[in-house]
C-alpha positions as CSV (number, residue, x, y, z in Angstrom):
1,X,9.6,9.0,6.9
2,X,9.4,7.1,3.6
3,X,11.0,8.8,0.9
4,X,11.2,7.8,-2.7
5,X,14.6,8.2,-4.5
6,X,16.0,10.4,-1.9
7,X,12.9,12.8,-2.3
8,X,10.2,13.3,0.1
9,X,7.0,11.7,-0.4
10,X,3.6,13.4,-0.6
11,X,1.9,13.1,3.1
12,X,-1.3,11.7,0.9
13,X,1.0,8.4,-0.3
14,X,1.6,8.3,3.2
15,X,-1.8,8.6,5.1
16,X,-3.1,6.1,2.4
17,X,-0.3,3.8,3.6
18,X,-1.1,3.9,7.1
19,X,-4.5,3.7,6.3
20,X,-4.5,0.0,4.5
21,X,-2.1,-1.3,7.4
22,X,-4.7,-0.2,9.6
23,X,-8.0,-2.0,7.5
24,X,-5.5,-4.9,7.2
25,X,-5.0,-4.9,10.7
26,X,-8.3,-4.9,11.1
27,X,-8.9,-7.7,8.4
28,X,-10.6,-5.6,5.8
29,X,-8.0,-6.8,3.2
30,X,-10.4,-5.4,0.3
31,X,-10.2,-2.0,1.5
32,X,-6.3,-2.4,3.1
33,X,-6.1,-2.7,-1.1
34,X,-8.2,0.4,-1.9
35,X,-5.8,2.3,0.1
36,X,-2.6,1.2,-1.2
37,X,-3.9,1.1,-4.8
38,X,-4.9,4.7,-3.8
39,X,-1.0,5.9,-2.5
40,X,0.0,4.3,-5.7
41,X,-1.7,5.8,-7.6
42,X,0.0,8.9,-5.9
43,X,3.4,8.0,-5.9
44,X,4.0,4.4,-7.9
45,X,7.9,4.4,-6.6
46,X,7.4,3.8,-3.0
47,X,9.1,0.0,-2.3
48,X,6.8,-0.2,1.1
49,X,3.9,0.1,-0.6
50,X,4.4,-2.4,-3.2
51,X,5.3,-4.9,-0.3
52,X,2.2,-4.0,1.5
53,X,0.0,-4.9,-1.5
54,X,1.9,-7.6,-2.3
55,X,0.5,-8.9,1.3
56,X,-2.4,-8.2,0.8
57,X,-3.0,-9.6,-2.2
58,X,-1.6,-12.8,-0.6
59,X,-4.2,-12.5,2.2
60,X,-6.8,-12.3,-0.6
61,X,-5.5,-15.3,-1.9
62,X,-4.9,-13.0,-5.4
63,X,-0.9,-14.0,-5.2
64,X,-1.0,-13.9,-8.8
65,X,-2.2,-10.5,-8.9
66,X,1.0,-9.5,-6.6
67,X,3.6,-9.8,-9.6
């Protein structure tokens, strides 16, 4: 479970999460962003999330977008 200064995190961050490592799996690395934007927009202080947009960003060849 991810949890965000010691606090639980709303399922919704979470599914959105999941959701973008799955379209990134996939290699849909426009909507793997959708869905992390998305959890983010949900819960801004989640680390993992942040890292996986960071990624994708980088797969998107956006790096600059990633700081």
């Amino acid at each position: 479970m991810l949890t965000a200064c010691g606090l639980e995190v709303d399922p919704r961050t979470l599914w959105h999460n999941r959701k973008g490592a799955q379209h990134l799996e996939a290699g849909d690395s426009s909507e793997a962003q959708r869905s992390y934007l998305e959890a983010l927009g949900l819960d801004p202080f989640i680390s993992e999330v942040h890292t996986n947009l960071g990624l994708t960003y980088h797969t998107l060849k956006q790096g600059d977008q990633a700081l």
